[in-house]
N, C-alpha and C positions, 0 to 999 in steps of 0.2 A: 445723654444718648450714647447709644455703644457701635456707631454707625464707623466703619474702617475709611479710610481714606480712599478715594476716588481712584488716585495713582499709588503703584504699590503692587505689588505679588498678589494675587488672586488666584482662588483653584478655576481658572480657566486650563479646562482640562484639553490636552493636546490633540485630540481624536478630533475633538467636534467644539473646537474655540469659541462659542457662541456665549457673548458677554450676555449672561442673564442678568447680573445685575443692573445693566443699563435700559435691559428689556423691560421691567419690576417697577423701575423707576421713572419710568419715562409717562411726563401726562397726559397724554394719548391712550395711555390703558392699553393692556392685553390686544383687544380687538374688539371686534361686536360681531354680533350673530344678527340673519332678517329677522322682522316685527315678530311675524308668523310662527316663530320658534321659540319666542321669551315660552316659557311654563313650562317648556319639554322637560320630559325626567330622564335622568343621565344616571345610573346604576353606577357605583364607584366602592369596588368592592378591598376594604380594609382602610382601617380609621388611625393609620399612621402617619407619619408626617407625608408623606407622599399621596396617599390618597385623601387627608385632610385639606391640604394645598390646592390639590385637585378641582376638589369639591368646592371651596373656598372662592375659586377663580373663577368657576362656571357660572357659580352663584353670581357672583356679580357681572357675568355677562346678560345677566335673567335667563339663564336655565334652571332647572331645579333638581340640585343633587341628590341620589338616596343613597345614602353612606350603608355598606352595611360590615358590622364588624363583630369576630366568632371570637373574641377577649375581652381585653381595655381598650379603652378610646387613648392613641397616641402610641403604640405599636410596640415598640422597641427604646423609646423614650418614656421606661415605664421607670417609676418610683414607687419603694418600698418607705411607710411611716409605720413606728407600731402604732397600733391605738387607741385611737383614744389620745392620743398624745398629741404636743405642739414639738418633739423632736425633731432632727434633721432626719432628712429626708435622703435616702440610699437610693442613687439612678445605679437603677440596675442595667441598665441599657446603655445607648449613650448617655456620658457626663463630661464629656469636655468638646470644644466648638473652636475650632482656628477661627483667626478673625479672616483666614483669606475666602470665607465660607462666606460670600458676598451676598448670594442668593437667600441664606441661611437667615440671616442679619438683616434683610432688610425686614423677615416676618417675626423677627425679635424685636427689632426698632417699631415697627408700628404697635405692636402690642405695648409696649413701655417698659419689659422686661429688664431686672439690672442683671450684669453679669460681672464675674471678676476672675482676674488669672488662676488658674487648676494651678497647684502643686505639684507639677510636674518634675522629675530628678534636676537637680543643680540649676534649679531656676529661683530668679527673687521669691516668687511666690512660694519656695519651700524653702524654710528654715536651714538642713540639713538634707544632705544624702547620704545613705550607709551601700557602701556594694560590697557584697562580699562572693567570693567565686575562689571553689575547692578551699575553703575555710579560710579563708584569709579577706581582714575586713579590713575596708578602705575609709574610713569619716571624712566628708568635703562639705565645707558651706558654698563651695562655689569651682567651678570646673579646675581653680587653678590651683586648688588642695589635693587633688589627686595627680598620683605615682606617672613620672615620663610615660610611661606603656601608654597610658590610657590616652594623652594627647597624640602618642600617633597613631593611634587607633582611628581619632579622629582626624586626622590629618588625612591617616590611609583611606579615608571612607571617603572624602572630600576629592580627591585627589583620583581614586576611580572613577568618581562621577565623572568626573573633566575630561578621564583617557577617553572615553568610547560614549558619551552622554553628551557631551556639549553642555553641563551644564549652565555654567555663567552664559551662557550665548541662549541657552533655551529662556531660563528665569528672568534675563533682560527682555528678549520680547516678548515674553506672556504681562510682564509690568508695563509695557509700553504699551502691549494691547497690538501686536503686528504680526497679524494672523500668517502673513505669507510665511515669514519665517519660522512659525510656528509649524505650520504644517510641511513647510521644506521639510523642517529636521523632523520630527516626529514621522514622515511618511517614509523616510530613511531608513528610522530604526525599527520600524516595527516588524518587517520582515528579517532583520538580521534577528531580534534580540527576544520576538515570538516565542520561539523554542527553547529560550536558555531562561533556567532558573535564575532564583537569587544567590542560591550558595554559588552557582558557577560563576555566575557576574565577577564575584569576590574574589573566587580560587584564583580564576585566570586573567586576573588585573595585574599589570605592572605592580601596582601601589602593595597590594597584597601578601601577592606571590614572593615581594621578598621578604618581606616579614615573617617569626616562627606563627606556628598553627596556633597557638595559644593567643596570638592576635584578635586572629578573626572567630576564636572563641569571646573572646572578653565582649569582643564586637555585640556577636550575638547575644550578650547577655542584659548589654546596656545597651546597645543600640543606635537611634539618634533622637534626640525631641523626647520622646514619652518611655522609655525603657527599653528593654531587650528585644532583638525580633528575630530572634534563632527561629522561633517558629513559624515563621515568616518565607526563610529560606527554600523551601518546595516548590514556590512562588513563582509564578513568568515575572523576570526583571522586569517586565512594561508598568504592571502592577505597583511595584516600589517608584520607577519615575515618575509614575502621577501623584503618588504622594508628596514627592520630593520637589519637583518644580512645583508646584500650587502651593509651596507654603504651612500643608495642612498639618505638620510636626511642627508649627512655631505659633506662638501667643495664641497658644490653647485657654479659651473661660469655659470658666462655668459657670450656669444658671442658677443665680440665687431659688431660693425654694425649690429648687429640683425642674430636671427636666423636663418632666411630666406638664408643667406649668405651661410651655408653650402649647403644645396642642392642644390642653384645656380650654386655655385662652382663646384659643384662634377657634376653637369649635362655636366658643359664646361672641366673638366677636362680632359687630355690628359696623361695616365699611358704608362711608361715607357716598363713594359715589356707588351706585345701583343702579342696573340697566333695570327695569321693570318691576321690581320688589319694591315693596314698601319702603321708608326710612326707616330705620331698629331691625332688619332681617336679618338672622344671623343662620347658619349651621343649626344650631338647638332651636331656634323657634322654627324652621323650615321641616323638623324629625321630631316635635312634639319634646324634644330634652333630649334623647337618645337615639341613637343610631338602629336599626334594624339587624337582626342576629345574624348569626353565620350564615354563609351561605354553602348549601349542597349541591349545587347543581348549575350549568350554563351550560345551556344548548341553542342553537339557532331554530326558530319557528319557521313554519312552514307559510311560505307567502302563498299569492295569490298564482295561479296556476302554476304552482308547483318552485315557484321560485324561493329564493330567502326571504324569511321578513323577520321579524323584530327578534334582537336577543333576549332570552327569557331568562331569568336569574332564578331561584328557589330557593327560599330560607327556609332555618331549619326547621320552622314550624309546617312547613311546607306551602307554605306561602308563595307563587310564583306571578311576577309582572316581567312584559314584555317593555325592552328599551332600545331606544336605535343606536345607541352604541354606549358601551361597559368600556370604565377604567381599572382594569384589575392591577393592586398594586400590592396583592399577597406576595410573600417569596412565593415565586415559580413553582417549585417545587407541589407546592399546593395542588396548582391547576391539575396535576394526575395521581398524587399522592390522598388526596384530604375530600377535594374538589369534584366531582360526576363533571366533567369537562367537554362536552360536545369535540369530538380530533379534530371535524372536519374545520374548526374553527381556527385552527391554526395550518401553515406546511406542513409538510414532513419536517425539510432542514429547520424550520423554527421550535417542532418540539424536540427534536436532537440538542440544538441550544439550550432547552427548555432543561432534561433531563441532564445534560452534562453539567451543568450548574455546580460548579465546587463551593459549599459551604463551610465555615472555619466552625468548629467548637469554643466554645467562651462559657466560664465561670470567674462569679465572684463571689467573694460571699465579705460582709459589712456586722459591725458591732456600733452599737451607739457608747460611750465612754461619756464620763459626769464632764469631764471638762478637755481641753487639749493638754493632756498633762504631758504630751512631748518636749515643748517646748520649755521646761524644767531643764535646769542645766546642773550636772552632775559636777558634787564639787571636787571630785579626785581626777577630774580627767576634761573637765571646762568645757564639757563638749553638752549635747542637747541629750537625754534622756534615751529617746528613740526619736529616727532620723526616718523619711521617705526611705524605701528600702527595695533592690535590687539586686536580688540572690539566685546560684543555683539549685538553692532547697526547694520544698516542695509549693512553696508562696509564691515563688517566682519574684512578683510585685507587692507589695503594701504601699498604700498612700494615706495620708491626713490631712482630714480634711477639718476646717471648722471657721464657725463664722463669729469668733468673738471671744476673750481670755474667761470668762467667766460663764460659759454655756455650754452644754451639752456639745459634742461633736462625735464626728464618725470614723473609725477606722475602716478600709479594707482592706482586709487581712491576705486578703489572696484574690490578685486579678491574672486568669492564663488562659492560653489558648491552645487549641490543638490538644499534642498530645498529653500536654502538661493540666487540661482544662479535661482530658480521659478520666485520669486519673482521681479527681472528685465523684465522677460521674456516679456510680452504687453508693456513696456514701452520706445517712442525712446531716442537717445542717450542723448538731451537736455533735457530730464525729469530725467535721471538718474542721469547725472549733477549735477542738481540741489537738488536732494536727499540727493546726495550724500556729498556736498559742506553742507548740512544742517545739515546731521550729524554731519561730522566733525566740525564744528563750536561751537558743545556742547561740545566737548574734549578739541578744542581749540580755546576758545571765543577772542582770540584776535589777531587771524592773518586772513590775507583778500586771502586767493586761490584762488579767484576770478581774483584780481586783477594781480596777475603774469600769468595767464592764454595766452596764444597765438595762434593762430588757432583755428582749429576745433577740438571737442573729439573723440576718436573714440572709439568704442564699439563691442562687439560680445557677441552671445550667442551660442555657439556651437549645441547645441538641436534643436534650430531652423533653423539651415545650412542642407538642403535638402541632401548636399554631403554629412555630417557625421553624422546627426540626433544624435548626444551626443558627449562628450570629447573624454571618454576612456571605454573601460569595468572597470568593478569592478565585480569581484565575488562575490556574496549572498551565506550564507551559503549553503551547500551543492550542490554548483556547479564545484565542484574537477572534476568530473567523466567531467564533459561537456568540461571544460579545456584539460583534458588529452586530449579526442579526435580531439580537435582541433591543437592543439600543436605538438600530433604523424604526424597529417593527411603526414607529409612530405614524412613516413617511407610509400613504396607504396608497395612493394614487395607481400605482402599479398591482398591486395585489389583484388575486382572483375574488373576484366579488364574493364569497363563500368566508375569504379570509379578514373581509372588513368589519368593522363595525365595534372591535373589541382591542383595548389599547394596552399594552403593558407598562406598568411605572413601578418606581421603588426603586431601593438603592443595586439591588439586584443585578437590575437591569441596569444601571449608569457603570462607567470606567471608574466606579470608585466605591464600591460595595464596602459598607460600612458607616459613611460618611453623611449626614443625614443632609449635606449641601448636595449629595446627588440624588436622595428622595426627592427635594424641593424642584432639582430642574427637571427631571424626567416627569415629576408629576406635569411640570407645565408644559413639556412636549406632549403630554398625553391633551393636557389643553387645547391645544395649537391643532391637534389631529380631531378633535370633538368638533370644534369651532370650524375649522374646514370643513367637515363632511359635513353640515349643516348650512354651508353657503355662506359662514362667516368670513370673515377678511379682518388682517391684522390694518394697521395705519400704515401710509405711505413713509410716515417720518418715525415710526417704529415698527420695521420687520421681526418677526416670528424666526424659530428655530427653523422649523419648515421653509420660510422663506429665503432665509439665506442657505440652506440645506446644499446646494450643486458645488459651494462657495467654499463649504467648511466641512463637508462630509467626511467621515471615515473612509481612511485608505481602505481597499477590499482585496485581502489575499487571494491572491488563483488558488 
């Protein structure tokens, strides 16, 4: 079992502390909906881990979810095989899962899934690391191989935290689970620290500011946990502390067979306890195997004298059924971008939210290789062949990956963001290749990548995927306020009746865009907001997000 410890660091995210894993976990279940409502159809629109979850949990209330999805089933937890082949398999999407992703982990646990530590820089699970920054290469098998600069690099970054973050004092009560203090400190900083990027965080730290500029360069190049986050820096600092208290930069796995597997999994999965469905009912037998196509269209129907009635969905066959209430868990961006989106169905300030949405750029692009020939050790210099690799060149990242000394495995050659993830962008997959391959040959002029190469490369650039037009959000300074909004949207109680009925989920909307543990719990706050407006009720001895909501809510800027 790959189940994390009980006590321990958790991305109990500071905004909205709500221990979902204990929520997941508890045998009282979710909640339950009246008799009267088992068979209703719940429209749950995009078959990514958020809106599979979604779908997943209603189901087992006895609703009946109609997924509908304009790609692949499992969103951005997508994998590339060539084929025809039994090769490894390239998550082009997400590919690595902290364990403090609690929520994440318990829908890996019940499926049976194995997982095992990513190869992340200077960690056991990578052999080597190579950094090289303005031509000069650094070889470590482990942090304490590399040059003083770079320990106070780390020291410096540690050390900011603690000026103006509270670190050690935040990370202790989110492990202890002591919400007050969580949200003392956190409602503290949100209004100072709203406005101030990541690079200013850095600039104007004690820790920093005495250091030369080449510091907090190196910084940016390597980073902390998984590599470089230069481009990172445009960032509201709020954004970086919820990475950093939750853990989500430490004991990163990956998913044996690729990412893809969970959602697959959990689409065909058949859960033991079932409000009103048969035993064996899963996602795929409830959708005949597949999900129902895109959708074009969400408008509110016209009720009985003149009032709202049922949300009407339209696929693109033109297909339209009416539902009392949609989980829409597409990126945002959709609903007026992609999506014929009925306005009145949202505020005003919530489609300001909606539209200010900052999304990050991401590419990668992966080769499959006959075996891990990295791990070869060159006999003029005793060191490994080629190393995990974190450069200023046009690579940025390379990782290796492989699951066993005599198998195929995978390199990628180039993982980057922003503007660095631009610069792929016009160019196809054999051009990047080949870029690529050029780089690295300056780090390491005497091994042939070419030459173990097998098949075809594959590539993505998320920005230019019409489905998600970018990775993730990322928050821009001062866009706290536009988050809250979106994030509450679940709490409906107070909305103008006009504005109910239609929920938003996906990591989009969570304080931690990117992160597929914040698809899992907004999907269930979209849960918790279905199962309400239908007269359900969480258990006395397990409350809902909604239920402790007044307790744990997001501080709300003036």
């Amino acid at each position: 079992m790959n189940t994390p410890p009980r006590s321990g660091i958790s991305m109990l995210i500071p905004d909205f502390p709500f221990p979902y894993d204990e929520y997941l976990a508890h045998p009282d279940g979710l909640g339950s909906i009246p008799r009267e409502h088992h068979g209703t159809q719940i429209a749950v629109v995009g078959a990514g881990m958020s809106g599979l979850v979604a779908a997943y949990e209603l189901m087992k209330l006895g609703l009946q979810p109609v997924v509908y999805e304009s790609a692949q089933l499992g969103g951005r937890l997508r994998g590339a095989r060539q084929p025809g082949t039994d090769l490894p398999v390239a998550d082009l999407g997400g590919m690595r899962f902290p364990r403090s992703a609690r929520a994440l982990f318990h829908y890996i646990d019940i499926l049976g899934l194995d997982t095992t530590p990513f190869p992340n820089p200077l960690t056991p699970a990578s052999d080597s690391t190579v950094i090289e920054i303005a031509g000069r290469r650094h070889y470590a098998e482990s942090a304490a191989d590399l040059p003083p600069m770079f320990h106070d690099v780390a020291t410096a970054w540690q050390d900011c935290l603690e000026e103006r973050a509270h670190f050690r004092t935040m990370r202790r009560a989110i492990a202890d689970r002591d919400y007050a203090t969580v949200k003392r400190l956190w409602n503290e900083l949100v209004p100072v620290l709203d406005d101030m990027s990541f690079s200013h965080y850095l600039a104007t730290s004690n820790a920093f500011s005495a250091l030369p500029f080449e510091y907090r360069e190196a910084f940016g190049l390597v980073g902390f946990g998984t590599g470089g986050w230069d481009t990172n820096f445009p960032d509201s600092m709020l954004e970086i502390l919820r990475v950093v208290y939750g853990g989500a930069e430490d004991d990163q796995q990956r998913i044996l067979g690729g990412a893809q597997r969970l959602p697959q999994l959990l689409w065909q999965y058949a859960p033991r306890q079932l409000a009103h469905w048969p035993a064996g009912t899963s996602l795929a037998s409830l959708h005949g195997g597949s999900p129902r196509g895109a959708v074009r269209r969400i408008r509110r129907a016209d009720g009985p004298g003149g009032l709202g009635g049922p949300i009407e969905v339209t696929d693109r066959w033109g297909r339209t059924a009416g539902y009392p209430a949609v989980v829409a868990t597409c990126q945002s961006w959709l609903l007026s971008a992609r999506i014929d989106t009925d306005e009145s169905l949202f505020s005003h300030p919530l489609w300001t939210a909606i539209e200010r949405t900052h999304y990050m750029q991401s590419s990668k692009t992966f080769v499959v290789v006959d075996r891990p020939f990295w791990k070869d050790i060159d006999p003029d210099t005793g060191q490994h062949v080629l190393s995990t690799t974190l450069t200023d060149r046009l690579t940025r990242g390379t990782y290796l990956l492989d699951d066993g000394p005599d198998k195929p495995a995978l390199i990628c050659l180039s993982y980057t963001w922003n503007d660095d993830a631009l610069k792929w962008l016009p160019l196809d997959v054999d051009e990047r290749v080949r870029l690529m391959l050029h780089s690295l040959k300056q780090i390491y002029p005497n091994v042939d990548i070419a030459s173990h190469i097998i098949g075809d490369p594959v590539t993505i650039s998320w920005e230019d995927d019409p489905d998600f037009m970018g990775a993730f959000s990322d928050n821009l300074p001062g866009h706290y306020r536009y988050q809250e909004r979106l994030y509450t949207h679940f709490m409906q109680d107070r909305f103008d009746p006009a504005h109910r009925g239609i929920f938003l989920a996906g990591d989009d909307v969570s304080w931690t865009g990117g992160w597929a543990e914040g698809a899992v719990t907004t999907g269930l706050n979209a849960v918790w907001g279905v199962m309400t407006q239908l007269g359900g009720k969480t258990s006395a001895a397990n409350p809902g997000p909604g239920d402790r909501f007044d307790e744990l809510k997001p501080v709300r800027l003036a």
